[in-house]
N, C-alpha and C positions, 0 to 999 in steps of 0.2 A: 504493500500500500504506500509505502514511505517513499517508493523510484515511480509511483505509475506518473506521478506532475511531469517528471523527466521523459519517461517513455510516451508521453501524449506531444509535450513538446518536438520532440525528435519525429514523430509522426505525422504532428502536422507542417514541422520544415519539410519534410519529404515530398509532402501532398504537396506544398505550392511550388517547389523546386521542379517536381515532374509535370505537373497539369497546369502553371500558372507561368511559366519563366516571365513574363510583362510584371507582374503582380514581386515577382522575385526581384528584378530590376529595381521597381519603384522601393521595395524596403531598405535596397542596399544602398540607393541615393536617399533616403529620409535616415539612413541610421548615418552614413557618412556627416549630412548636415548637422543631426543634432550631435554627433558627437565628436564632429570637430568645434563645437560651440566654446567646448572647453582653449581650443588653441586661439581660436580667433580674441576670449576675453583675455590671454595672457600676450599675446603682440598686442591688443588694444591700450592693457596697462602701462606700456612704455610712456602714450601720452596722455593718457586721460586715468581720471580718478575715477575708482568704483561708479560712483553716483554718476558721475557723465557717464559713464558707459551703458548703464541702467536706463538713464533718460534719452539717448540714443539709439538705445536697442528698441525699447518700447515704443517710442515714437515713430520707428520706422518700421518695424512691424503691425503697427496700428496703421499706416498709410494702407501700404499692401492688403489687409487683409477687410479694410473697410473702401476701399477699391472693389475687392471682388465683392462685398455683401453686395455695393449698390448694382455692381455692374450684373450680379444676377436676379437682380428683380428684387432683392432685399432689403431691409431698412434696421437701424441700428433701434433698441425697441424705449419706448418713449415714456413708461409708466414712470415713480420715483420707486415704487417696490424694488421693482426689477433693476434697477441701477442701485438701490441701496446693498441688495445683494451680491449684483457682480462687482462693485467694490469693495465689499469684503473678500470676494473670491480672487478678487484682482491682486490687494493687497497680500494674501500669501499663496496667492500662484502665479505673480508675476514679479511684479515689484518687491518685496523682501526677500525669496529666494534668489532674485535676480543680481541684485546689490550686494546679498553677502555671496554668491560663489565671487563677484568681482575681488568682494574683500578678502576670500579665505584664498584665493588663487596669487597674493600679492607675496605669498608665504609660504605658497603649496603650491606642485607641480600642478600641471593641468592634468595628466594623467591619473592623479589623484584625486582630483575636484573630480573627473568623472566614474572613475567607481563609483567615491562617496556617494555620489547622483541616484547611483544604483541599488542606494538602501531604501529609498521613497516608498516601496510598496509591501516592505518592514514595518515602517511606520504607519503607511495604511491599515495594516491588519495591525497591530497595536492599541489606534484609536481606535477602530473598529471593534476589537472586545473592552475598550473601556469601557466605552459608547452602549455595548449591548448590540451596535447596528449588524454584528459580524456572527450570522448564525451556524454556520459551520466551521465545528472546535473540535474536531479530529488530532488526534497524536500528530499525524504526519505537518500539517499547519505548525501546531509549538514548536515540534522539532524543526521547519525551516526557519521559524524565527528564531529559534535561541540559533542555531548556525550562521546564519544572517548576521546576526549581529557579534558572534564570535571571529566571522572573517572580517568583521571592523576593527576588534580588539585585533587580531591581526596586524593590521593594517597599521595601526596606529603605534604598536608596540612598547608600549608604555614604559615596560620594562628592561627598554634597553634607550642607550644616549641617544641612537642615532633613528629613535623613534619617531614617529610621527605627531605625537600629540603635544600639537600648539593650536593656539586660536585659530590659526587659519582653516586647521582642518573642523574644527568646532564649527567655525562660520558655514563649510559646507556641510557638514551633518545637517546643523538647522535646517540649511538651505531646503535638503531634501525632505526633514521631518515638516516644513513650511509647506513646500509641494503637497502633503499628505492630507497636511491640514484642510487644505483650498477642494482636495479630491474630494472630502468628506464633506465638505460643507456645499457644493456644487451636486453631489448626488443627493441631499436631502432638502434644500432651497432655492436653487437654479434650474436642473434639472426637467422639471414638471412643471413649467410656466407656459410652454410651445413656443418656446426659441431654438431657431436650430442650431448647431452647433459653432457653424462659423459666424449667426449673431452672437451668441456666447461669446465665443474667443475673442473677436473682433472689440466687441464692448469692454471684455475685462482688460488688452491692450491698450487703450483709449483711455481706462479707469486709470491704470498703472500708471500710464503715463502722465497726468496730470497730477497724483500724488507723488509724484518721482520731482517733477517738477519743483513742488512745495516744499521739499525738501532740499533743491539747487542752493537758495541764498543762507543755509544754514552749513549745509554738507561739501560742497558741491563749486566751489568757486575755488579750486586749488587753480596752481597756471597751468594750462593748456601746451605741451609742447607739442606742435604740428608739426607734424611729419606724415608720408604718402602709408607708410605703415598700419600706423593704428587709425587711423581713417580710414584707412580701406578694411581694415579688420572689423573693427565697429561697425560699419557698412553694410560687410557681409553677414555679421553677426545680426544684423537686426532686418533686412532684406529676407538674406535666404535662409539664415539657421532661423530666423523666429518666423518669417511670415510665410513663404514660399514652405517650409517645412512643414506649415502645416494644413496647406493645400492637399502635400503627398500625402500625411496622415488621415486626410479625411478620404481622400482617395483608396488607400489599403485598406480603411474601414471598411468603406462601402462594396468592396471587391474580396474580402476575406473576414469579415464581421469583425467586433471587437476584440472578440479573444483572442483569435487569430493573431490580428495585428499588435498586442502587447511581445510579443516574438522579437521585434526591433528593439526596445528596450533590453536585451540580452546581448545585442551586437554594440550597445552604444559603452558601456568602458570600454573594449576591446580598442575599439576604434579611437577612442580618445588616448588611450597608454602607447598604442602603436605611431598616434598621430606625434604627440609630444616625444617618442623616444626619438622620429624618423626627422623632425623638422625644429622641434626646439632642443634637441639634443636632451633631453629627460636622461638618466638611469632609470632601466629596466630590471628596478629591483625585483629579487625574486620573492622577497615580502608580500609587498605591493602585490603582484600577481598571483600568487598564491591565495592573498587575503581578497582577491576579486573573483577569485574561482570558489572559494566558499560559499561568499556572499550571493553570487549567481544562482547557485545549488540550492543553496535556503531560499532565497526567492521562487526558486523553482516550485522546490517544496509546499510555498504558503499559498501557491494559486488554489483557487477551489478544486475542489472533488467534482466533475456531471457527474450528476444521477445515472447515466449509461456509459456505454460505453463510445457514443462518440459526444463529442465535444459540441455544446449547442453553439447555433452562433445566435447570439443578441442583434435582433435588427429593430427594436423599438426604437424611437426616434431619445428617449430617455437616456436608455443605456449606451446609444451612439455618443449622445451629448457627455455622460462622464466622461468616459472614456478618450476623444476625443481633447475636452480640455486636460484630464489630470495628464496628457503628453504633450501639453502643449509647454517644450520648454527650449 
């Protein structure tokens, strides 16, 4: 019971490897994006501070992605309910996760900002039995999370000088437990209002963005050193790793349901450790990747149990909508 999360996994990469190669394509250009997000915000640190990068990421990812709402007949949704909510959702699934990986990355590898990344749905199932929201409490679940979070201790090595545990890497932990936050609170208040997904997104980008803002004349005013570098990093980081990425993720939704498509979320450390070994010259500790290969396997572990034996796909416009936002990163 403890290997079937793995053995479904490995199953259904097969299925779309062999019957889908487009569908294949598209996850390896969305995991590339978002997981080179982590290198783009460590060249963008050369000239800009955390908060600039934040507020440039967000802003131009809100272009992008309220471009396509209008451009497909959509409109950004106009109640205060509904805006009061995707500004809390904005607030820890955009904007504070966003700020602190810039922050924890100032002090930590980018190949480490994105494992860390890779605990989020650790944390999900965590709230999730505080909350009461998370009904199936199987052995094999505890055992992915207590694992999950032992390839953190891992990671972090507390134990030893040349360990990891500084604030930076704290700042991404949060980062990610913030992401978890935004999941839980978007599948019990956002959700079920009949927005579609890319109003969702679109909206909490837009939200982000103007509390990032508010925070410029406090946080946010260091000097600017310009350079073609972290301009075009920032660029790309709020273009195609926030907005364009998540074009493709709704796309692999719609082509592979949502279970499916959390699959990408498993390619995204790999891609970030490989990126920063191959272009920022990282060490490829074997710490580091040991304690990413744990943490994979626990996550593995903590996905749900189908009730059968194949894998349902969720095509409610609801479950689209989580889904869709808790990876919008």
């Amino acid at each position: 019971m403890q290997f079937y999360s793995l053995v479904l996994i490995l199953r259904e990469a097969h299925s779309v490897l062999v019957n889908k190669p487009g569908t294949l394509i598209r996850m390896g250009v969305l995991a590339l994006l978002w997981g080179s997000s982590f290198l783009w915000i460590k060249i963008a640190l050369t000239g800009l501070s955390p908060i600039q990068i934040t507020l440039t990421r967000t802003a131009l990812g809100a272009l992008v992605l309220v471009a396509l709402v209008y451009g497909s007949k959509q409109r950004l949704p106009r109640d205060r309910a509904s805006w009061l909510h995707l500004g809390f959702a904005a607030l820890f699934g955009s904007a504070v996760p966003f700020a602190l990986f810039a922050l924890g990355e100032t002090t930590v590898d980018s190949g480490v900002a994105g494992v860390l990344n890779a605990t989020t749905p650790l944390f999900a199932l965590g709230i999730g039995l505080v909350l009461g929201t998370e009904r199936q409490r199987n052995p094999a679940r505890f055992a992915g999370l207590a694992l999950g979070f032992a390839g953190v201790l891992v990671i972090f090595a507390p134990w030893q000088k040349a360990g990891l545990a500084s604030w930076g890497a704290l700042a991404c932990l949060a980062a990610a437990a913030s992401y978890a936050v935004s999941y839980a609170y978007v599948g019990h208040k956002v959700s079920g209002r009949g927005l579609t997904p890319m109003q969702i997104s679109s909206s909490q980008l837009v939200a982000a963005a103007g509390m990032t803002a508010l925070v410029v004349p406090v946080a946010g005013l260091q000097p600017v050193h310009l350079s073609w570098q972290p301009l075009v990093a920032v660029a790309i980081l709020g273009v195609f790793g926030t907005g364009v990425a998540f074009v493709l993720n709704y796309r692999v939704i719609e082509d592979e349901g949502a279970t499916n498509a959390t699959m990408v979320g498993y390619l995204l450390p790999v891609v970030s450790v490989l990126l920063g070994a191959l272009f920022l010259g990282e060490a490829l500790n074997v710490r580091v990747v040991l304690g990413m290969v744990v943490v994979l396997v626990g996550v593995a572990l903590t996905r749900k149990q189908p009730a059968t034996a194949i894998a349902p796909v969720p095509d409610e416009p609801a479950e689209l909508a989580r889904t869709t936002v808790a990876t919008l990163k």
